[in-house]
C-alpha positions as CSV (number, residue, x, y, z in Angstrom):
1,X,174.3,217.4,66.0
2,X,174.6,216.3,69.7
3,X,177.4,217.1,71.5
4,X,180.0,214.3,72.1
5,X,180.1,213.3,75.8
6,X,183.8,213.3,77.0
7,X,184.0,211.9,80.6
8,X,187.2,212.2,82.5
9,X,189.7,210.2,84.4
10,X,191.5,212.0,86.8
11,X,192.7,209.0,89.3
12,X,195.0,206.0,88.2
13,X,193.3,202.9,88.5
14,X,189.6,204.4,87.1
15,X,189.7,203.6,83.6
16,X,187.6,200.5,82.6
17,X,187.2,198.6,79.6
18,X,186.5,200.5,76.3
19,X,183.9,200.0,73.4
20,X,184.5,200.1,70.1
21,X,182.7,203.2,69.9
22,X,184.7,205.4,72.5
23,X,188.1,207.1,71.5
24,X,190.8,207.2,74.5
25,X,193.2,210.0,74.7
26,X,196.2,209.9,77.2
27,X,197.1,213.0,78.3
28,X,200.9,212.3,79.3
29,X,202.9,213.8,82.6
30,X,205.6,216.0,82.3
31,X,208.2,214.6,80.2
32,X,210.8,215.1,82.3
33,X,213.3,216.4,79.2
34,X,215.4,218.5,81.6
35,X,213.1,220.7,83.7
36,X,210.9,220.3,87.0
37,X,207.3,219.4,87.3
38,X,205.0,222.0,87.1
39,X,208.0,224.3,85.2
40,X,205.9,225.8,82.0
41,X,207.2,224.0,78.9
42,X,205.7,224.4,75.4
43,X,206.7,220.7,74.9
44,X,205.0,219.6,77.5
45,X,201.9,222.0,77.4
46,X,201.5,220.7,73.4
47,X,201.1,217.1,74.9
48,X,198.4,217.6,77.6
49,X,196.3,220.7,75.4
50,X,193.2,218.4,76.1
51,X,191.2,220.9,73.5
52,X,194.0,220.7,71.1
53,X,194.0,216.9,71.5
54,X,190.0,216.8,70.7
55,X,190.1,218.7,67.7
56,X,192.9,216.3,66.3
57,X,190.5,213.2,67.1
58,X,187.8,215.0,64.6
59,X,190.1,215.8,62.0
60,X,191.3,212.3,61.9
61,X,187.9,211.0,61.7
62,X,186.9,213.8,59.1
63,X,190.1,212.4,57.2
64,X,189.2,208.7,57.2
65,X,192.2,208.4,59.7
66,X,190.0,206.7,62.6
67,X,187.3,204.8,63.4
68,X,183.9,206.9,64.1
69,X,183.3,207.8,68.0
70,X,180.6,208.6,70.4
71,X,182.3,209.1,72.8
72,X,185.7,209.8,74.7
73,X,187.8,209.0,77.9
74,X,190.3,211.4,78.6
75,X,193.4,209.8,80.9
76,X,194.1,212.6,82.5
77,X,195.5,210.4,86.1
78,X,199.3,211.7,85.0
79,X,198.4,215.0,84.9
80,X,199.7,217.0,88.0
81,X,196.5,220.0,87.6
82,X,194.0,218.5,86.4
83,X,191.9,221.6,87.2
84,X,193.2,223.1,84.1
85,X,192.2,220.2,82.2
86,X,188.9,220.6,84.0
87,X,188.8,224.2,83.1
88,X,189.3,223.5,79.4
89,X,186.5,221.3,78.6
90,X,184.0,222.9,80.7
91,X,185.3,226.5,78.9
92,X,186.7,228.3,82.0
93,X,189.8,229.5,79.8
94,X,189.7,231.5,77.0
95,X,189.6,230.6,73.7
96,X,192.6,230.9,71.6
97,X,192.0,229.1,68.3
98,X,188.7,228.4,66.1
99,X,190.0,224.9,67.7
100,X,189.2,225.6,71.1
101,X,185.5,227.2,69.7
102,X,185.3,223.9,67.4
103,X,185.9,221.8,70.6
104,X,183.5,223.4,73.1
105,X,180.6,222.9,70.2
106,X,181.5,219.5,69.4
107,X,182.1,217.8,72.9
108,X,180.8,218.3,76.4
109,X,182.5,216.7,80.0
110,X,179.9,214.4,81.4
111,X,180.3,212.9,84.8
């Protein structure tokens, strides 16, 4: 199986009209729930796991929960580092879940 191309979208403004056969994620700023921006928050860090995200996107396809993809936009224009989101797809950190392994076999940043 080909790997999914995932392209990224790291400046507001850049994200362009969709086909029916991409799947968008939105990878969200901090939430601002009572601490400062870049402050490390497992809240926050659960809403902008890019890999995480991913892996959910093919479970809810395996589950009949979404509409088959090609391919995928990441949002990622909210996101204060987006080198980390960089670092994530392209497998500069290290793995901590068969998700993360699932994810760098199934999808590849493009672009």
């Amino acid at each position: 199986m080909q790997p999914i191309p995932v392209t990224l979208v790291t400046e507001p403004g850049q994200l362009v009209a969709l086909d029916a056969d991409t799947a968008l994620l939105r990878l969200p700023a901090n939430s601002g729930h009572g601490h400062a921006d870049g402050d490390t928050c497992v809240a926050c860090a659960a809403q902008t796991d890019v890999r995480a995200q991913l892996y959910n996107l093919l479970e809810e396809r395996r589950r009949d929960m979404r509409p088959a993809f090609s391919r995928v936009v990441v949002d990622a224009s909210a996101v204060k580092d987006t080198a980390q989101v960089v670092a994530a797809l392209t497998g500069k950190l290290p793995a901590q879940a068969l998700r993360d392994h699932t994810v760098a076999r199934m999808f590849v940043l493009v672009g």
